[in-house]
N, C-alpha and C positions, 0 to 999 in steps of 0.2 A: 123633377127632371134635371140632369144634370146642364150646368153651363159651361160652354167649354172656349176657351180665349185663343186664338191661331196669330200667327203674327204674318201680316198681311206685306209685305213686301215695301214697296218705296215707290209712293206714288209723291215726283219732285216735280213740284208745280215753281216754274223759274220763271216770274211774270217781269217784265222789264221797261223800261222805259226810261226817258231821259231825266236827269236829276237838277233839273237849274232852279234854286227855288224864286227866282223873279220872274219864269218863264210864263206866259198864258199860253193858250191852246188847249189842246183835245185832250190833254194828260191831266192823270190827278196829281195835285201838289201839293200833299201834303210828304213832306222828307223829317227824317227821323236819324240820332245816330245809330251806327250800325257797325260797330269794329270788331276784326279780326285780332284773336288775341293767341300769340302762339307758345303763349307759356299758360295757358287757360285751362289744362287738366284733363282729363276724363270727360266725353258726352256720351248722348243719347245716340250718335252715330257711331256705327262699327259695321265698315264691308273689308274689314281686315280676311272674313270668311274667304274674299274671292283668291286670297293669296296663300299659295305655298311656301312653309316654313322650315329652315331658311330657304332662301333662292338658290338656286343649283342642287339642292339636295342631292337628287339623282344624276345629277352631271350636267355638260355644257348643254345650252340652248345648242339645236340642232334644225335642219328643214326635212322636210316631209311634205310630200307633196306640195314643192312649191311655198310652203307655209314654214314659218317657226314652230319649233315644236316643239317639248322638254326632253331631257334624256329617253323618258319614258316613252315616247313615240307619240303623247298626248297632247294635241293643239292648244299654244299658247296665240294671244294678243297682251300687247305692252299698251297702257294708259298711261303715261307719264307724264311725267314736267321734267323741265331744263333746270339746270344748275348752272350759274354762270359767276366768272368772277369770283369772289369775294365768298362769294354765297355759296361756293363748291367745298369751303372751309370754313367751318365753322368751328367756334370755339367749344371742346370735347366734351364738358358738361351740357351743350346744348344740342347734340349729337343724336341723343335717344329721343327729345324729346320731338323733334323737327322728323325723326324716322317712325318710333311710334303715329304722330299726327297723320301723315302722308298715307301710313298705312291703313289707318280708318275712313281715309275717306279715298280706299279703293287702287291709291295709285302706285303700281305694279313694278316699275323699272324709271332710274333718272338717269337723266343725258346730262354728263359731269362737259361743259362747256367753256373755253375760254378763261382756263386755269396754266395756259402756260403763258404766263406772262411773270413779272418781279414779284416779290413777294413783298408787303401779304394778300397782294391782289391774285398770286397764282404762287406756283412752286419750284420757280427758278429764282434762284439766290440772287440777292438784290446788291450784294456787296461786292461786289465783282467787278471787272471790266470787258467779259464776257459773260451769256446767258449758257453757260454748255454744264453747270451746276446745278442739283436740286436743292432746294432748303427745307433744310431736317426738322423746322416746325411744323412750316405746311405741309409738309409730304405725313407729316405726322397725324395732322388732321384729314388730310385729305384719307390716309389710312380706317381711319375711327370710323368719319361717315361711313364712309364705304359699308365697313364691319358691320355698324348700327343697321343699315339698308339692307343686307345680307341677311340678317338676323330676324328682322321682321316683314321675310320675303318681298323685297322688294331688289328688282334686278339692277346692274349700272350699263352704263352705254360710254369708253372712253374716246372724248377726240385727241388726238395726238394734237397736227398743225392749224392752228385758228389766229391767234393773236399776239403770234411770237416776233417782236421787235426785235432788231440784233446790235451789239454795240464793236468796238474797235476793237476789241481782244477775239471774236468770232472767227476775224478773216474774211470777212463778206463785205466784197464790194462796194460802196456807194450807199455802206449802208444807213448812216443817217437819211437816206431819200426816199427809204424803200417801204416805210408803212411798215405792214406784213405780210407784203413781199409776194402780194396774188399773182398769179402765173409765171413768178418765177421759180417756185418752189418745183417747177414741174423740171426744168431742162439745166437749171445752173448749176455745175456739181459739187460747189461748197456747199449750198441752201440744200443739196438732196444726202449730204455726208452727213451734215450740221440732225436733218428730220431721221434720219435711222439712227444715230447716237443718242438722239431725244428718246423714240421709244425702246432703243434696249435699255434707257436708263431705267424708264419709268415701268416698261412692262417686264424687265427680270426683277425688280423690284422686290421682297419681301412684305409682307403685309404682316407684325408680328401680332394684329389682334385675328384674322382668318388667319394665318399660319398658309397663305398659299403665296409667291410671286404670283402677282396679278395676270400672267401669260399662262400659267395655272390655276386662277380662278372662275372656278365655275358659277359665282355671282358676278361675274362679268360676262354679259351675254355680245355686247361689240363694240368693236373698236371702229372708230372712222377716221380716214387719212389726215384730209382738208374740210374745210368749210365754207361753202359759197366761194371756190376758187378753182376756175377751171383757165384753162389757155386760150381755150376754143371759143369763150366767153368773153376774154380780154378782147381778141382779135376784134370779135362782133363790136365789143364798146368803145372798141378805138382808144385803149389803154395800151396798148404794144408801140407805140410809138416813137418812144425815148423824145418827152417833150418834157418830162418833169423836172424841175431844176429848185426846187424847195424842200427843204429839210422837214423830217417829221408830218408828211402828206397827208397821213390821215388810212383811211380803209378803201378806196375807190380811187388807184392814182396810176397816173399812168406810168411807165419805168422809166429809166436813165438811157440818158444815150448810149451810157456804150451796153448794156444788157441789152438795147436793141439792135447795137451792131454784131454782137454776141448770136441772137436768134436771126437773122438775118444770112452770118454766117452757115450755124446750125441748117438752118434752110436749105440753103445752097449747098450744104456736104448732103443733105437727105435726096436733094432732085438726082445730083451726080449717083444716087444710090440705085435710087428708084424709078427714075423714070428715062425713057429712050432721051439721046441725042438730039433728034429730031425733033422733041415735045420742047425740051429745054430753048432749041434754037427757035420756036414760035414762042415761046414765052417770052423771054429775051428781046426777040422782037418787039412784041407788042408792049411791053416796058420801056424799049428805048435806049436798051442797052447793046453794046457790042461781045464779041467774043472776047470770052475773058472776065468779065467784067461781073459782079455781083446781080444776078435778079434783085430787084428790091421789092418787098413785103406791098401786098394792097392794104390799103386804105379801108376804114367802112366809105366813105365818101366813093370812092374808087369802084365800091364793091356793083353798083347796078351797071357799070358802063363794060366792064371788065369781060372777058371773051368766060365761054362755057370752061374751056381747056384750062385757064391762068386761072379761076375762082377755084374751081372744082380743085384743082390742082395743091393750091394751096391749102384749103381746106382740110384735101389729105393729111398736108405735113402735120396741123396744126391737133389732129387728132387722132394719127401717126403715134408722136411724142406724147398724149396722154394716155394711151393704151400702154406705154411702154413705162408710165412711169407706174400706173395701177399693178400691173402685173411685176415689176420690177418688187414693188412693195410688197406686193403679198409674198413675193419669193424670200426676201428678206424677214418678213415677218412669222411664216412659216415653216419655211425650209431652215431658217437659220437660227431665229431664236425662240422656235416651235411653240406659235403661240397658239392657242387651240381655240380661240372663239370668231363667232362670224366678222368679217370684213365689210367695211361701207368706204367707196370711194370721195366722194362727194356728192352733193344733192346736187339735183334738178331743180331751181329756186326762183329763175329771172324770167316770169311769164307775159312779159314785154317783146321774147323772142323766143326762137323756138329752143326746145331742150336735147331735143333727139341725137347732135352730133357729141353734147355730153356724157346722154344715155348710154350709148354704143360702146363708151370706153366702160361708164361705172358700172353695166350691166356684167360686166366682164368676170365681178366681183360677187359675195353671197348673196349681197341683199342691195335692194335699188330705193333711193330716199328721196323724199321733196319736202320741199318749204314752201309756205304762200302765207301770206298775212290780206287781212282783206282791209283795202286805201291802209296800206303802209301809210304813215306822215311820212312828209315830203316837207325838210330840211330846211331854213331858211340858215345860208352861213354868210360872215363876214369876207366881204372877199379880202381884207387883208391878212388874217392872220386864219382863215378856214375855218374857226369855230363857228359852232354851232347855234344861233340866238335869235331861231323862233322854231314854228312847225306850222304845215296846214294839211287838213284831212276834207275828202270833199265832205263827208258826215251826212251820208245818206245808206238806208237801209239796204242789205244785200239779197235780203226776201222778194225786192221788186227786180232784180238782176240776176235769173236763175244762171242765165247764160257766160255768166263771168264769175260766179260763185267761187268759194275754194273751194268743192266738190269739183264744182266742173276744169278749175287748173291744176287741183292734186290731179285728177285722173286721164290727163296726158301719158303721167310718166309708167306706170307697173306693167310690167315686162311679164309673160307668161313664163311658168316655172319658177319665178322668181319672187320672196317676201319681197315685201312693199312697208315701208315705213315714209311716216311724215314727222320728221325729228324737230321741227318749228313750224305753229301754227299758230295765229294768234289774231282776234278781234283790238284794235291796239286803244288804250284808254287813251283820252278821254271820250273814245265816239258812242252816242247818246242810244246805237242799236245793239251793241257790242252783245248784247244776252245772247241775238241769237246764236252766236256764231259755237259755243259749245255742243248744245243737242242738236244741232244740223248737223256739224260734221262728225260727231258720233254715231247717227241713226245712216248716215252715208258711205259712212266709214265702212260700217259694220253692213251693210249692205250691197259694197265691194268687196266685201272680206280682205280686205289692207290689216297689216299684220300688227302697226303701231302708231299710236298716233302721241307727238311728244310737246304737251304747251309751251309756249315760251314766254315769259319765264319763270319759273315761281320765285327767285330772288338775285339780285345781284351784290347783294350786302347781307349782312347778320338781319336775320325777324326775331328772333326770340329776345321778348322785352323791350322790345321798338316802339315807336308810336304809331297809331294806326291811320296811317297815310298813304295814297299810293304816290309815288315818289317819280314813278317815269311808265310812260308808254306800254311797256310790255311788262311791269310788273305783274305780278298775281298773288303773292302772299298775303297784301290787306284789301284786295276786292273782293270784298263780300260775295258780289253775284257773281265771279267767275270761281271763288271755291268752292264754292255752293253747290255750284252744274257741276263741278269735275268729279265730284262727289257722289251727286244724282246722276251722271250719264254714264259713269265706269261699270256699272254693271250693263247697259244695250250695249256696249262695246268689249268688254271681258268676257261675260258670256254668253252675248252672242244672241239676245233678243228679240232685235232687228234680224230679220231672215236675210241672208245670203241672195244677188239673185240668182230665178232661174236659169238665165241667158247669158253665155260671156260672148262678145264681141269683141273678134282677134284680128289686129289688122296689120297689113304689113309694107314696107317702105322698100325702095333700092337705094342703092349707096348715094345716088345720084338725087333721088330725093329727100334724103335726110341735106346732104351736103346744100340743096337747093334750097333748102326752108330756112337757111342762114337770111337769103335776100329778101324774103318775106316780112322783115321787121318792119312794124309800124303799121298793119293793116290788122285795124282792129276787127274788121271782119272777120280774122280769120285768129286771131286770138281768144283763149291758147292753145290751139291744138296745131296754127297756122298750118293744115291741112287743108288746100282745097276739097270742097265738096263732104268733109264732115261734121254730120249735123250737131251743133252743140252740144243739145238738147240731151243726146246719146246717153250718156253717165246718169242722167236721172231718172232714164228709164231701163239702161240692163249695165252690168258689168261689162268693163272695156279693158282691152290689154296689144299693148303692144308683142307680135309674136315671132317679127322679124327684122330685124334692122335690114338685110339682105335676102331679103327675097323679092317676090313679084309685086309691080308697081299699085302701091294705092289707088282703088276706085273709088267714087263715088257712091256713100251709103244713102239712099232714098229713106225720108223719114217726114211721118205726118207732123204736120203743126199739132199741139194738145195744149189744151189751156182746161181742166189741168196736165202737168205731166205727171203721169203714174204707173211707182217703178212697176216691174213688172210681177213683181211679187203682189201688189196690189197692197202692200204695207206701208207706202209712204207716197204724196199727194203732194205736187208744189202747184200753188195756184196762183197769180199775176190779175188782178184788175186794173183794166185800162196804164198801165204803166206808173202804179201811183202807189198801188198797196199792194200785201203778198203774205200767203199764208204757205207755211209747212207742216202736213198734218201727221202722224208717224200712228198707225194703227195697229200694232201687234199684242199678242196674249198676255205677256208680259211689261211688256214697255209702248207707252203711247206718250204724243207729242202733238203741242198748235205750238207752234211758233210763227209769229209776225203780227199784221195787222187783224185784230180780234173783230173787234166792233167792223172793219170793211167786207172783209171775207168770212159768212158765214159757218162755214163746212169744219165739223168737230168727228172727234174717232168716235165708236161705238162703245157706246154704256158712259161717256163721259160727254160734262158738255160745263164749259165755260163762261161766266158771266161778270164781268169784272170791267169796271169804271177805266182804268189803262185801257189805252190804245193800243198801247204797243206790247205783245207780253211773249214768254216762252215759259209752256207747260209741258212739262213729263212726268210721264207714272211708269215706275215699275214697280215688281213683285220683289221681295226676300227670299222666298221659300221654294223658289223651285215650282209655284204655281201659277198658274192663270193668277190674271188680278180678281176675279171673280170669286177664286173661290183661296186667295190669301188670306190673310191674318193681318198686316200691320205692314201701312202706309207711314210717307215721309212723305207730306207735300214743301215744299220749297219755293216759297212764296216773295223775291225778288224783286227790283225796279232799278230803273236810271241810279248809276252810282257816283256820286265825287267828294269830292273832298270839301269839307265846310271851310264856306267863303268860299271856290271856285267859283269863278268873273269865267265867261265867252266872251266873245270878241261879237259887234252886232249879229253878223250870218252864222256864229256857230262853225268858223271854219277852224279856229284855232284858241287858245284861251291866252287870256288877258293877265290870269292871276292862276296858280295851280291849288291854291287854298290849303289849309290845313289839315291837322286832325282834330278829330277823329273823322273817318268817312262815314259819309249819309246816303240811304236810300228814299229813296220815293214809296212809301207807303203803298201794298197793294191792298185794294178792298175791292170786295166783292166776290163772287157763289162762283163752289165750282160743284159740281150735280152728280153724283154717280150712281148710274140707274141698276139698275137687273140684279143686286143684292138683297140674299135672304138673312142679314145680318139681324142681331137684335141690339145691338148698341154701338156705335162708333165715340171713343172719347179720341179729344185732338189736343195736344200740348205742342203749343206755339212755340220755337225752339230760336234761338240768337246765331250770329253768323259762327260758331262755335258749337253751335247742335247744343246748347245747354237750354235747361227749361226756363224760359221768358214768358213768366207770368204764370197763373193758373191754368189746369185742361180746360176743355168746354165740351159740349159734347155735340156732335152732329146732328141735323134735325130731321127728322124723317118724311119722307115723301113721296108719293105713290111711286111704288114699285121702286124706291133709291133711296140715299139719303144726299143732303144737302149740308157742305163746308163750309163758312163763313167766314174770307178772309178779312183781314185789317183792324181787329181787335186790339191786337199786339205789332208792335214794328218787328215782326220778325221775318227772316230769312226762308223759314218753314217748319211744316207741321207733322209730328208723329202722330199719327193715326192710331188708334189699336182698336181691331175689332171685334167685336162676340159675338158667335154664333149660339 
């Protein structure tokens, strides 16, 4: 009888837990090294399959219903990672190698980040005494990558204004005080001559290895204005002020005096525009001003006492001037130096308050974007000189908190008819749950049907030939268990394994309530949708979308308590006991998932079931081939824990570290069965694979057991396991 061998898909078991090896408690402690090596060759991993070669072949990314779509008219989603810094250029022999790696393990399109800065941090000439020049190295490199990612289908995403300082040759104001210059980019019109000369620099540009100006390249799927910088955001944070009087501020500051007597004016030529006489003389009034005499700007301080008329009012202006700078841009970017790929305004990012009077300007544009990190660190600075010289994270899991989840603060912002991208997402190292944060918002993602989801970051410096350390917060290039997941979760998200749900839930605002949810900041109640009367919960049980900035007022949507909640597709399961532990169970044909507390919450998908010494762990399985996991060919279990760096010191609570430790980085050992029933296989062999998918150690084979067979991990300190099986 013949034997026949199928190659069964990618069943990525991403078990996790915290890595302190002094630590007692519920977790297993045994840790092991475990480095990411990005000049390490050829593996056992290749989902390069999910990518078309090169990117754009068929022309520019385009929308279809609502969606990103390829020339072809064929549904795309973008997996990617950020480029940031340094990292956006790299040295051209290392080019292929950093774009080949990316591509096998799935990931589809990079967001080139926070490269216009001097060189060779970015690709503004350094030798200067103005930034209004590019440098012909970097711009050289930045070229190659590009071409490299192009080549082995993977798409780019460019930002224009992010981290652009200005010096005394620009012409820009006060500029030693200005940082980079957040909300003033919008209204000052040196700062808005200075951002349209930047991109006809960079986007008529020639690329002489693709042979296209990049305003002509079709592996350039979007361009985004700003970053994390809106006006309407300043006002809320009470940066508009002109209190700042210190050189070199930093990223979060507030403007100069006279930029604020500047907007203040601006202001008062808009009221004279747009609003009656009579509105102006009740402003006026209630400010305390006479005829004649300047209204002056509220305060956030100011903002709860302040009449309906004066808030409202102001509010207008403030997002007035960002619609006008959105649209102003795309005119320029379009119309004039006819650049042909989609537009992103700015993201929706600050879910400490609402995003909606943001929304309304950047919805204006192709595509609508969010950022969330879940317990960002929170900065400890010197107050003399503002550096930066601690951090604290509260470092509790996000499994027991479905309600404040990044599922549930991404899914405020996606606008109906409109792609939805989340260009910065990220669990931030060193926190001890961090696993789960890839297959949740993958199997979430992918069950909003959100068009992109972009890590942040995979580097901010050279990896190839580095040591294997992770070096800061949002690194990703040597955490094992985050290249791991991005690996194993790009197919539930690329192809769309996780079902879509049944239900969209479209809800809609008046002008008056968008404008009103400004004064709602601070009630975590109602954080983030700070919507009275909508229930959290929503997003994890159907699809949500905003479908009106101006239409009829928000009601109250009526919604059961569910413990578990489950979507409605009946695919995915978050379960909460007593406030303490929290499972996410993701049950589809293709791809399945337990993420969170193993050992408290019982509840496992069908034909799988879990059984492993960790506490704390995140398991997924998918298929390769196009089939049911049932009747695949060949598993990848991906087998994970707590990640840090040897020698990393905590601080006693675990809120912040003591010591960042070295290289190489160390895992927590996963051991222990993971079960898979209702197969009629006749042998499963399993080769234990290093965080590089290379083969660690000899196969072994799987053991059999009524009606299944049985996995056995923690032989090997590895990352996970290929499977192959015979029917």
């Amino acid at each position: 009888m013949c034997q026949r061998a199928r190659i069964i898909g990618l069943l990525a078991v991403t078990v996790a837990a915290s890595s302190l090896f002094q630590q007692a408690g519920p977790f297993a402690e045994e840790f092991a090294p475990c480095p990411v090596s990005w000049d390490a060759g050829d593996s056992l991993i290749d989902l390069s399959f999910l990518l078309e070669k090169p990117a754009g072949k068929d022309g520019f990314i385009t929308i279809k219903d609502g969606h990103l779509a390829a020339a072809s008219g064929k549904r795309i989603r973008f997996w990617g990672v950020n480029f940031s810094g340094q990292g956006c250029l790299p040295p051209k022999e290392h080019a292929p190698i950093i774009a080949r790696r990316l591509a096998r393990w799935g990931i589809n399109c990079v967001r080139f980040h926070f490269f216009d800065r001097p060189a060779p941090n970015g690709i503004i000439a350094a030798n200067r005494d103005d930034t209004r020049q590019l440098d012909p190295e970097m711009l050289d490199r930045l070229d190659y990558i590009v071409y490299q990612l192009k080549e082995n289908g993977i798409y780019v995403d460019l930002n224009l204004n992010v981290a652009r300082s200005y010096k005394a040759g620009d012409g820009v104001k006060d500029y030693e005080y200005l940082g980079f210059a957040k909300g003033l980019t919008y209204f000052d019109p040196r700062l808005l001559e200075l951002q349209r000369e930047y991109a006809q620099q960079l986007l008529t540009h020639r690329n002489p290895y693709t042979g296209n100006e990049y305003r002509n390249e079709p592996g350039v799927a979007l361009i985004e204005f700003v970053n994390e910088n809106s006006l309407v955001e300043a006002w809320m944070d009470g940066r508009l002020q002109g209190l700042n009087t210190r050189k070199n501020p930093g990223t979060w500051t507030d403007i100069t005096k006279s930029y604020a007597e500047d907007l203040s004016k601006l202001y008062n030529e808009w009221l004279q525009k747009n609003v009656s006489p009579e509105v102006r003389r009740q402003i006026a009034a209630e400010a305390g001003v006479g005829e004649g005499e300047l209204i002056p700007r509220l305060r956030p301080a100011e903002f709860a006492k302040a009449s309906q008329l004066r808030f409202h009012t102001e509010a207008q202006f403030y997002m007035a001037v960002e619609k006008e700078y959105f649209l102003s841009m795309k005119r320029f970017l379009k119309e004039e130096l006819g650049v042909k790929q989609l537009l992103i305004g700015n993201s929706d990012h600050g879910h400490g308050h609402t995003g909606y009077p943001i929304v309304v300007g950047t919805s204006l544009l192709d595509v609508v974007d969010g950022h969330v990190y879940w317990q960002h660190p929170s900065y400890i600075r010197d107050p003399q000189t503002g550096r930066t010289i601690g951090f604290r994270i509260p470092n509790t899991p996000m499994v027991v908190d479905p309600l404040h989840s990044t599922v549930v603060q991404l899914a405020r912002t996606p606008v109906v008819g409109k792609p939805y991208t989340v260009s910065e997402v990220n669990h931030p190292f060193p926190h001890q749950y961090a696993c789960e944060g890839v297959p949740i918002l993958a199997a979430y993602a992918a069950f909003q049907d959100w068009d992109g989801i972009f890590w942040y970051t995979l580097m901010h410096q050279e990896v190839v030939g580095k040591e294997p350390r992770i070096a800061g917060h949002f690194d990703l290039a040597f955490d094992p268990v985050k290249m791991t997941q991005l690996a194993a979760c790009s197919l539930a998200f690329i192809r769309g394994d996780v079902q879509t749900a049944r239900e969209v839930v479209a809800r809609t605002y008046t002008p008056e309530q968008v404008r009103e949810s400004i004064r709602l900041t601070g009630r975590r109640d109602l954080m983030p949708f700070f919507t009275p009367g909508f229930p959290l919960a929503l997003p994890l049980k159907h699809a949500v979308r905003v479908a009106s900035f101006d239409g009829p007022p928000f009601t109250e949507i009526p919604f059961p308590d569910e413990n578990p909640i489950v979507a409605d597709t009946g695919q995915i399961k978050w379960f909460v006991k007593n406030g303490t532990a929290g499972l996410v169970v993701v049950d589809s044909p293709r791809w399945k998932a337990v993420v969170g507390h193993l050992k408290e919450v019982p509840d496992r998908p069908s034909q799988v079931d879990v059984k492993v010494e960790n506490d704390f762990a995140a398991i997924t399985m998918c298929s390769l081939d196009d089939q049911p996991i049932a009747r695949a060919g060949r598993i990848l279990v991906s087998a994970t824990a707590r990640v840090e760096n040897t020698g990393q010191k905590w601080n006693a609570d675990r809120t912040t570290l003591e010591d960042w430790g070295r290289a190489p980085t160390v895992i927590e050992v996963v051991r222990g069965d993971v079960e898979i029933k209702g197969w009629s296989a006749k042998r499963i062999d399993c080769q234990p694979l290093d965080a590089n998918g290379r083969p660690l150690g000899t196969a072994f084979q799987a053991s059999p057991m009524d009606n299944g067979w049985r996995i056995t991990l923690g032989g090997q300190p590895a990352t996970w396991y290929l499977l192959t099986v015979e029917y």
